[in-house]
Backbone as a ProteinNet text record, in pm:
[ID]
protein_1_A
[PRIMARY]
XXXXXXXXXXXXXXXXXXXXXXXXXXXXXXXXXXXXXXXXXXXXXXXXXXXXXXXXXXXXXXXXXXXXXXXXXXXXXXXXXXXXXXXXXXXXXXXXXXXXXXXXXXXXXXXXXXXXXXXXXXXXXXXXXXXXXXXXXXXXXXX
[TERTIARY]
1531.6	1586.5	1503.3	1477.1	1432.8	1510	1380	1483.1	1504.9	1473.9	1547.5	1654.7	1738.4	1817.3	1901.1	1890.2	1936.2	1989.4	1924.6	1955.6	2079.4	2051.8	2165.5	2281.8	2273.4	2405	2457.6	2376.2	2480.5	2517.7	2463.3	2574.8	2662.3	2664	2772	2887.8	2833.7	2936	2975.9	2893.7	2983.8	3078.2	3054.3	3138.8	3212.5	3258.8	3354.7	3504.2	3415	3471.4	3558.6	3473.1	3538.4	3690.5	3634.2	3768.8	3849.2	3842.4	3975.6	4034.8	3942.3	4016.9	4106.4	4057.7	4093.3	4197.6	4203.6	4329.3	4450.5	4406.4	4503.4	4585.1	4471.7	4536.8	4667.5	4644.2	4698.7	4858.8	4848.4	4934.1	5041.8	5000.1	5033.8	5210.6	5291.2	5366.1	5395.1	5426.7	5476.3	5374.6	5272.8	5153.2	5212.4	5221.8	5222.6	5106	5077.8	4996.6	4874.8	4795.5	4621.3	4670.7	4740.1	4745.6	4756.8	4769	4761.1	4644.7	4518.4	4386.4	4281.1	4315.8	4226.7	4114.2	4257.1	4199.4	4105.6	4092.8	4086.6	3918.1	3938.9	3802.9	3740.1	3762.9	3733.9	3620.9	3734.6	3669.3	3517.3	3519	3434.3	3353.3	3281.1	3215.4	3163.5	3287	3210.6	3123.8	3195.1	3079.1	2964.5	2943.4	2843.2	2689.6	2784.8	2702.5	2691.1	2746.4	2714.5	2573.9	2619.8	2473.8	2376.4	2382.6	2246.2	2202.9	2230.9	2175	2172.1	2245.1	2196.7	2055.4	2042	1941.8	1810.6	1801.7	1730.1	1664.6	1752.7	1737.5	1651.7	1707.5	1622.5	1505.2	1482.2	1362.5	1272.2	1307.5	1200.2	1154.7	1287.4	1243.7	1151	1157.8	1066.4	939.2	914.4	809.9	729.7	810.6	741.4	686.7	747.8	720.5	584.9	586	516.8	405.7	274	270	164.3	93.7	65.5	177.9	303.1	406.5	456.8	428.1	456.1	345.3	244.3	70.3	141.4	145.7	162.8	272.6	408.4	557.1	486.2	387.1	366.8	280.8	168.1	117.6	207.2	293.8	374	445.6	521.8	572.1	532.5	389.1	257.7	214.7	256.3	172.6	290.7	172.2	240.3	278.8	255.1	330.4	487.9	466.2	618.9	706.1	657.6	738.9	771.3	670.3	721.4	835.1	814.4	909.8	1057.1	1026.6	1195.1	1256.5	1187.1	1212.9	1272	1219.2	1251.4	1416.9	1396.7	1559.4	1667.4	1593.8	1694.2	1771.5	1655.3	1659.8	1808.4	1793.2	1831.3	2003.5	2028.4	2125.7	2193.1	2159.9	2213	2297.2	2197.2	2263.5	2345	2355.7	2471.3	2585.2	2580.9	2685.7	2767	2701.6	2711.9	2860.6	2834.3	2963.1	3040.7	3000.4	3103.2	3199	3111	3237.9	3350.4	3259.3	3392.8	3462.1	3416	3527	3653.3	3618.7	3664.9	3792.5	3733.8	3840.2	3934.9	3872.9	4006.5	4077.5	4037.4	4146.5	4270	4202.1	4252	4366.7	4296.9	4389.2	4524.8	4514.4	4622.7	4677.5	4624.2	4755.1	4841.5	4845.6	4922.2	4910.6	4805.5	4737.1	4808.8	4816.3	4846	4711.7	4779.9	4702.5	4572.3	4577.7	4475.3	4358.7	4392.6	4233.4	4191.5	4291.3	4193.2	4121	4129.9	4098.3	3946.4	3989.9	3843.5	3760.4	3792.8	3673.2	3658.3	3693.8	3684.7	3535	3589.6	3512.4	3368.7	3395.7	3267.8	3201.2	3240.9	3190.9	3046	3194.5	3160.3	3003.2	3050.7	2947.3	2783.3	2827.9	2685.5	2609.9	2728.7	2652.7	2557.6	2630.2	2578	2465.1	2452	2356.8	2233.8	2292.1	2172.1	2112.8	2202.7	2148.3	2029.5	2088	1977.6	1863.9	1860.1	1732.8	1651.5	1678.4	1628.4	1576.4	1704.4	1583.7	1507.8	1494.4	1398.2	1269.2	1303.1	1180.7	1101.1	1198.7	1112.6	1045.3	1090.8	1051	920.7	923.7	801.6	667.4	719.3	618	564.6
14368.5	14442.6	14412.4	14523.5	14513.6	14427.7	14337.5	14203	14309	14399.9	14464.7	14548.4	14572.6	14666.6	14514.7	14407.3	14290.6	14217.3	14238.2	14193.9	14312.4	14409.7	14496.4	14538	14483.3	14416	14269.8	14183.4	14073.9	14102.4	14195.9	14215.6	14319.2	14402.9	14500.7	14405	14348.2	14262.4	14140.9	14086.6	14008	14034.1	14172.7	14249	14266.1	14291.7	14339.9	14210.5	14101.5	13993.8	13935.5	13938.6	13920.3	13994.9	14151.9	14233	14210.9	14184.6	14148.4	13986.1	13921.4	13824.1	13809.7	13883.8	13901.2	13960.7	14115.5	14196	14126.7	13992	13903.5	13844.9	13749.8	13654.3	13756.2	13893.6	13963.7	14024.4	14054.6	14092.9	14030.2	13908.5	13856.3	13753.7	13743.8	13718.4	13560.3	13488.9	13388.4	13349.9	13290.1	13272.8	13112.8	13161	13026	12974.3	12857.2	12829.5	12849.7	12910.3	12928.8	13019	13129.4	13222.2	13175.3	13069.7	12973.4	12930.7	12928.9	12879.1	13034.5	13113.7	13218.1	13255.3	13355.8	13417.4	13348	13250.8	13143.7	13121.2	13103.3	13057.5	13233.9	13319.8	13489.4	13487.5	13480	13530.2	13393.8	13246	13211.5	13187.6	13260.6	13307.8	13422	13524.9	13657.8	13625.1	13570.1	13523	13469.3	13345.2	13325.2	13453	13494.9	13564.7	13708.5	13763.1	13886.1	13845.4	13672.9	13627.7	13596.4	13551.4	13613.7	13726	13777.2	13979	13980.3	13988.5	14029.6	13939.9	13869.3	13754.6	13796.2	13842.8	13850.4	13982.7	14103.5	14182.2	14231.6	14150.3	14114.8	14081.6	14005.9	13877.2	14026.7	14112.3	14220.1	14298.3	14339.7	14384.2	14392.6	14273.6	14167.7	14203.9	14147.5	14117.6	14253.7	14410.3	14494	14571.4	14509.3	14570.3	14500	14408.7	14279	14223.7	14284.5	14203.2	14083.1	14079.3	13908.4	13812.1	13827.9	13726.7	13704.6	13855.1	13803.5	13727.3	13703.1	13653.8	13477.3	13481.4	13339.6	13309.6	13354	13338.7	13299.4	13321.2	13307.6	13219.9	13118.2	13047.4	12902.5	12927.5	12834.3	12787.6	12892.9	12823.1	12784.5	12789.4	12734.9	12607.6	12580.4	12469.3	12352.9	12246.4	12114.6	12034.4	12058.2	11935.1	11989.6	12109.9	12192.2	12163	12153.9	12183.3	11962.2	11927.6	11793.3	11752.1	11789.1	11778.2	11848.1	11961.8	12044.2	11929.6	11882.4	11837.2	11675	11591.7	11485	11528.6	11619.3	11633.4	11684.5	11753.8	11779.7	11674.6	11600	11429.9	11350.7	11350.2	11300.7	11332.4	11499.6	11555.4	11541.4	11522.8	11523.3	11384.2	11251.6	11095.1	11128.1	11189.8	11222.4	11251.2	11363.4	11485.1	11370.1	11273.8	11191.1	11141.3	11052.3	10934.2	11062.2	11140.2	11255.6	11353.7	11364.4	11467.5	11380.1	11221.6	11115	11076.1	11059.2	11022.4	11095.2	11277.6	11389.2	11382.3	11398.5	11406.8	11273.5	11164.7	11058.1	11102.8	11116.7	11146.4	11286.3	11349.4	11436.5	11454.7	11358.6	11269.6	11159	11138.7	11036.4	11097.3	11242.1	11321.4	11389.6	11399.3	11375.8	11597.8	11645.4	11782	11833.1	11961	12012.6	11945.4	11935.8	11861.1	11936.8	12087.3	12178.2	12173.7	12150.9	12139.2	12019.3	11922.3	11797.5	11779.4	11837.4	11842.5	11914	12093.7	12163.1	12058.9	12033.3	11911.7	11794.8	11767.1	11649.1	11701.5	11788.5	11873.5	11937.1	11963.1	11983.6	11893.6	11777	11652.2	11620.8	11602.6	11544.3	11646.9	11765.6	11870.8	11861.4	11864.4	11771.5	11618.8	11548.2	11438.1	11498.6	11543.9	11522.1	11610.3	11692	11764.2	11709.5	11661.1	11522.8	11447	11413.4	11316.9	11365.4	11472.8	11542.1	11560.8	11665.2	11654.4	11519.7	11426.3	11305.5	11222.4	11226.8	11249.4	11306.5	11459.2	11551.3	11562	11519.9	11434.7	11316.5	11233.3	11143.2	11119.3	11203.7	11223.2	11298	11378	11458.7	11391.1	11271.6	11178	11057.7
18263.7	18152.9	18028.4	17979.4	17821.5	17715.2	17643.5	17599	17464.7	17381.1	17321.8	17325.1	17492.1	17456.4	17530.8	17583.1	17593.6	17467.6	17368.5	17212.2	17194	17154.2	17201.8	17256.9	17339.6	17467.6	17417.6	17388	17334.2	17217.9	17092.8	16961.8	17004.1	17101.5	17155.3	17193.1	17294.9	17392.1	17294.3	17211	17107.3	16985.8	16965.1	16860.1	16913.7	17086.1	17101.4	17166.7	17201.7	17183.5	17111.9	17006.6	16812.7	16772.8	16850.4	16833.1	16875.2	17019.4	17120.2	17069.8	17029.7	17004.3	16848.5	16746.5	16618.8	16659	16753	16811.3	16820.7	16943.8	17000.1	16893.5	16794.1	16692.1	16628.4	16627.3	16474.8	16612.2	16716.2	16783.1	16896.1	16913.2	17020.2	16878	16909.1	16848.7	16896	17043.3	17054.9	17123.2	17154.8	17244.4	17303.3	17463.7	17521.5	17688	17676.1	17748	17709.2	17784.4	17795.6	17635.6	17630.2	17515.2	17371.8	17360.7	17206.4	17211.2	17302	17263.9	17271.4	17354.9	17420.7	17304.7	17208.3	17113.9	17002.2	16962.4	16887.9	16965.5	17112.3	17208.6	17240.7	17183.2	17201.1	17044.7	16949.8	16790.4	16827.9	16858.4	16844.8	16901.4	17043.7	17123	17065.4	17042.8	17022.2	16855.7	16772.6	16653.2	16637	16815.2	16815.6	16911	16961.9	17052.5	16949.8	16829.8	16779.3	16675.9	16599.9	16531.5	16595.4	16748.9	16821.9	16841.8	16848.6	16884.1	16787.6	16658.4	16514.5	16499.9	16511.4	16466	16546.5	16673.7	16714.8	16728.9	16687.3	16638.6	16474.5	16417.9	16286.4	16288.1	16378.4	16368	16446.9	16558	16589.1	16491.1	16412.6	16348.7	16230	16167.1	16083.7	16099.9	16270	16336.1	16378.5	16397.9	16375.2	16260.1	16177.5	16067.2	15934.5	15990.7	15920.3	16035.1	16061.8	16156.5	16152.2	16032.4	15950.1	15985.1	15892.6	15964.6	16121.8	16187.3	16297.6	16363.2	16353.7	16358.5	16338.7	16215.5	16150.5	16254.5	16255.4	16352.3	16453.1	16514.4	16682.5	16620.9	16602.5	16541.1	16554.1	16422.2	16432.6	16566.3	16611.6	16717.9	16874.3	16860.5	16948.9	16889.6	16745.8	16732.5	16804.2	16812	16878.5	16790.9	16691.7	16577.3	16569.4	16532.2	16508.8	16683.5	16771	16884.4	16901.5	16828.4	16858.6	16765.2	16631.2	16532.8	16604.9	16689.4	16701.8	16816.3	16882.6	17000.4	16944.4	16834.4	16792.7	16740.3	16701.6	16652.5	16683.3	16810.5	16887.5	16992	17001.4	17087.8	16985.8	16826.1	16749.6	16722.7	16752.2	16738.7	16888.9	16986.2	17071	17085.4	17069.9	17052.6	16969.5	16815.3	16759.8	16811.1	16833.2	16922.7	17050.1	17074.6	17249	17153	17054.1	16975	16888	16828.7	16743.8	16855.9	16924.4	17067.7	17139.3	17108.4	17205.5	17110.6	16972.5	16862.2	16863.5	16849.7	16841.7	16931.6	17094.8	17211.1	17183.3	17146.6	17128.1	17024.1	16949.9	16808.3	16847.7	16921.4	16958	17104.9	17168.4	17221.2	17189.9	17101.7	17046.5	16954	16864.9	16785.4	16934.5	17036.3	17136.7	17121.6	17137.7	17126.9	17288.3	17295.1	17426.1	17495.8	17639	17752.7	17785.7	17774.1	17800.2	17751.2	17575.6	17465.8	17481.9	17542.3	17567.9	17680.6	17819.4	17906.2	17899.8	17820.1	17834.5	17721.1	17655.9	17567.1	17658.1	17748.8	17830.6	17900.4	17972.3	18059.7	18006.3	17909.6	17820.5	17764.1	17772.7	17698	17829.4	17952	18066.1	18110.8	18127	18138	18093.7	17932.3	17855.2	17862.5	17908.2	17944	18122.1	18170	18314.2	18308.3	18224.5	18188.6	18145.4	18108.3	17981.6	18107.7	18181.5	18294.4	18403.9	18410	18524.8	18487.1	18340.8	18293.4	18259.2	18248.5	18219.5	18361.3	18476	18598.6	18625.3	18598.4	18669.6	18561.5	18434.1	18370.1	18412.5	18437.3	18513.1	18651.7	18712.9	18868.7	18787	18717.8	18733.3	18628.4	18561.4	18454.1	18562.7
[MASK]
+++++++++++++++++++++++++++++++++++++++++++++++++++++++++++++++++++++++++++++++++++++++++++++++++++++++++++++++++++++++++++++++++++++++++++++++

């Protein structure tokens, strides 16, 4: 698929996310179970996924229209200083994220939160670590 009508499809499919879940928040009157988190986990998916397609949409457009900056744009993100710098801080934000997501789930744990939001943050915690793990073997198997 064409990564422009792909950019396209995720601000479609994230606008329409946004809606159903904004829909939900504004209509749903007594929300119980999964239905007190859904909409809430809808608006902020579809917000993140409509500022990608917007974003990436932009950035083509930029890039066709300008095409010195798009020259320099591709430049930059070939050089190796810039890809070592993104990579140091992404290294940096992640050790962050490791003690702020476990702070988070405990605290959130002991205001005594429905069992559900602590679980999918469990699970997502757990998810990213094991994530973290693999790639860090399959780095080293291959160094």
């Amino acid at each position: 698929m064409n990564k422009t009508i792909l950019s396209y499809l995720i601000t479609v499919a994230g606008f329409s996310v946004l809606a159903v879940g904004v829909y939900f928040i504004k209509t749903i009157e007594d929300p119980q179970g999964l239905l007190r988190a859904l909409p809430y986990i809808c608006v902020g998916l579809g917000s993140g996924m409509f500022g990608l397609g917007m974003g990436e949409i932009m950035l083509r457009y930029a890039m066709k229209h300008s095409p010195t900056a798009a020259k320099q744009l591709e430049i930059e993100k070939k050089d190796e200083r810039n890809l070592a710098i993104t990579n140091r801080a992404k290294a940096k934000a992640y050790d962050m994220m490791i003690f702020v997501l476990g702070a988070l789930i405990t605290a959130i744990a002991l205001m005594a939160i429905d069992l559900t939001v602590v679980l999918l943050l469990a699970f997502a915690y757990l998810f990213i670590l094991g994530y973290g793990v693999y790639y860090r073997l399959k780095y080293f198997k291959e160094m």
